[in-house]
C-alpha positions as CSV (number, residue, x, y, z in Angstrom):
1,X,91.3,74.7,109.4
2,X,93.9,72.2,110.9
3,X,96.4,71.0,108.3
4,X,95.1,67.4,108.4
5,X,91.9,68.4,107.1
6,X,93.1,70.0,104.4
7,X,92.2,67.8,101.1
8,X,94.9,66.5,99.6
9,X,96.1,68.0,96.2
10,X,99.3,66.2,95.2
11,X,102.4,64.4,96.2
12,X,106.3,64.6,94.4
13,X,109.3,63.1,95.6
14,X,112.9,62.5,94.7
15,X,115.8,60.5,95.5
16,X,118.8,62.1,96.8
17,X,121.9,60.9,97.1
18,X,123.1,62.4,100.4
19,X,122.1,62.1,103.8
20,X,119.1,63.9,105.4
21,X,121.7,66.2,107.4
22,X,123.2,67.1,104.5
23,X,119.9,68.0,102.4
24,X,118.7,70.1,105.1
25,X,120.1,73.6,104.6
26,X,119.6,73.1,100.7
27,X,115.6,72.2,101.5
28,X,115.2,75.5,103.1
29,X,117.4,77.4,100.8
30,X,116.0,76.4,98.2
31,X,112.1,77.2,99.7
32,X,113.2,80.5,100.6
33,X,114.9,81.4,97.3
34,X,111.8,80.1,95.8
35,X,108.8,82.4,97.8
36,X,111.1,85.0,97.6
37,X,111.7,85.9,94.3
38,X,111.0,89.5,92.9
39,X,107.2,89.9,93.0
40,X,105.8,87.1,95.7
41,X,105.1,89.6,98.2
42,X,103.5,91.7,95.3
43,X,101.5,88.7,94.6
44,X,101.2,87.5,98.2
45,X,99.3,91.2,98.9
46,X,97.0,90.9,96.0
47,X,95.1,88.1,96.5
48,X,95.2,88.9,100.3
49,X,97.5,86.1,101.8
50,X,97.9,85.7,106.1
51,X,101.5,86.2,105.5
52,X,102.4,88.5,102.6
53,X,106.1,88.9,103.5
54,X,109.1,87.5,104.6
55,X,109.5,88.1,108.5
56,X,111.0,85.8,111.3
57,X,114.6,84.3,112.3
58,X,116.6,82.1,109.4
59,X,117.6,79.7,108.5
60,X,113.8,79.0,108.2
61,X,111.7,77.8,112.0
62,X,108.8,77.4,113.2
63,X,107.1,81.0,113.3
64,X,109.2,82.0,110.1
65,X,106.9,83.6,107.2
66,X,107.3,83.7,103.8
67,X,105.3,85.6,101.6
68,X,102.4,83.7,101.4
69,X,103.2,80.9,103.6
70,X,104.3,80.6,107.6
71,X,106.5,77.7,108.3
72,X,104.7,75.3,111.0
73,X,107.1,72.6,111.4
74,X,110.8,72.9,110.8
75,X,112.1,69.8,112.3
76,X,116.2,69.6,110.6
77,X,116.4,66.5,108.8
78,X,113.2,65.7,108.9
79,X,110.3,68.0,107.9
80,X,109.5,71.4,106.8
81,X,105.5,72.0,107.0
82,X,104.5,75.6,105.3
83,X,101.0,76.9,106.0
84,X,99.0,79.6,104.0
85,X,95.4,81.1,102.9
86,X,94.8,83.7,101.2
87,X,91.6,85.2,99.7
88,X,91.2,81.9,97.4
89,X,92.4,79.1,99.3
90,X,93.9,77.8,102.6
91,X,96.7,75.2,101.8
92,X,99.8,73.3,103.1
93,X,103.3,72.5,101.9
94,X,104.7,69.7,103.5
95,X,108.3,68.8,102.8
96,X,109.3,65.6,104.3
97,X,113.0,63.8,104.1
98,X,113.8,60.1,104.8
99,X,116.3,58.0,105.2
100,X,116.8,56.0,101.9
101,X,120.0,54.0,102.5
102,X,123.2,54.3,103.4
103,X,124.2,57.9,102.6
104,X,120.7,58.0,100.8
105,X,117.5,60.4,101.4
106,X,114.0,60.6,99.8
107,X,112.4,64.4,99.6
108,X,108.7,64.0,99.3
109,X,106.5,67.2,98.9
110,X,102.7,67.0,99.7
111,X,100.4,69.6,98.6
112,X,97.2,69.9,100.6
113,X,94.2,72.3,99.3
114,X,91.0,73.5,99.7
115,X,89.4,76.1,97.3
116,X,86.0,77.4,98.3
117,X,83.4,78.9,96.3
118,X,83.2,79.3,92.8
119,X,86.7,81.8,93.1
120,X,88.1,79.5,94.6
121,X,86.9,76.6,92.2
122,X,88.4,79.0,89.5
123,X,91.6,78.9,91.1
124,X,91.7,75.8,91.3
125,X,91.5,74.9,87.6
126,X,93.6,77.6,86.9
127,X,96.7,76.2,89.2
128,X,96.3,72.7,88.3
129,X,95.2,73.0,84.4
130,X,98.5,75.0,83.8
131,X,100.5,72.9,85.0
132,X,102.6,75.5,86.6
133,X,102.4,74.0,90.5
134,X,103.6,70.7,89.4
135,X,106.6,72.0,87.8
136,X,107.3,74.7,89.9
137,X,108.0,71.7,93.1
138,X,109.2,69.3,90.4
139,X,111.8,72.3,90.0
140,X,112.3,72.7,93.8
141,X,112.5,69.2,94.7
142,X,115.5,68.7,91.7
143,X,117.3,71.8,93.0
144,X,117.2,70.6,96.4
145,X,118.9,67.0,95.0
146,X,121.5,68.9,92.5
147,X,122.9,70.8,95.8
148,X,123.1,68.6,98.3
149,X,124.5,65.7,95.7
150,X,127.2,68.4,95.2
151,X,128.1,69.7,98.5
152,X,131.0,67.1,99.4
């Protein structure tokens, strides 16, 4: 299923105050620090993710995997587009920067989703109704602006 038909799930976004250069490298830091904690690929193998572990060149590129997640898009400065499915769902992660003034960025993350059958459904409710998505990319997306607000 081609990322653009993917529903859409939700959107976050922050304001940095760096360039788009500079939040680069702390974007994919901070993604792979994050899908690669102690017990993703665990995790990634039990519900049956595409891409269970961590594999390809870094800094993170197009073809780079994650467990759970393969990047599509790594454009520096500009956009970071992880794809996955897995047993319970077939989604996207879509991190996008922007110019937002002089010396100035906006990170936005998209979250696209679909969850078939009644599994799926499940899942759904589960991921949403606890809350723990949104805060887990709420946490990334402040992580991302902390570090590159602090790199001189």
């Amino acid at each position: 299923m081609p990322i653009d038909s993917l529903p859409h799930l939700d959107e976050h976004s922050t304001l940095i105050a760096a360039d788009t250069d500079r939040a680069w490298p702390h974007l994919t830091d901070v993604v792979e620090r994050s899908f690669s904690r102690p017990g993703m690929t665990g995790y990634a193998r039990l519900v049956s993710a595409a891409d269970p572990v961590t594999s390809g060149p870094r800094p993170l590129v197009t073809g780079s995997t994650l467990p759970g997640f393969r990047v599509t898009t790594a454009i520096p400065g500009r956009q970071l587009t992880l794809r996955g499915s897995h047993r319970f769902s077939t989604y996207a992660l879509i991190f996008r920067l922007e110019p937002a003034g002089p010396g100035r960025s906006r990170l936005r993350a998209e979250t696209c989703a679909v969850f078939p059958g009644l599994t799926g459904g499940l899942y759904r409710h589960i991921l949403l109704a606890s809350g723990g998505h949104a805060i887990g990319i709420r946490r990334m997306l402040a992580t991302v602006r902390r570090k590159s607000e602090q790199t001189p």
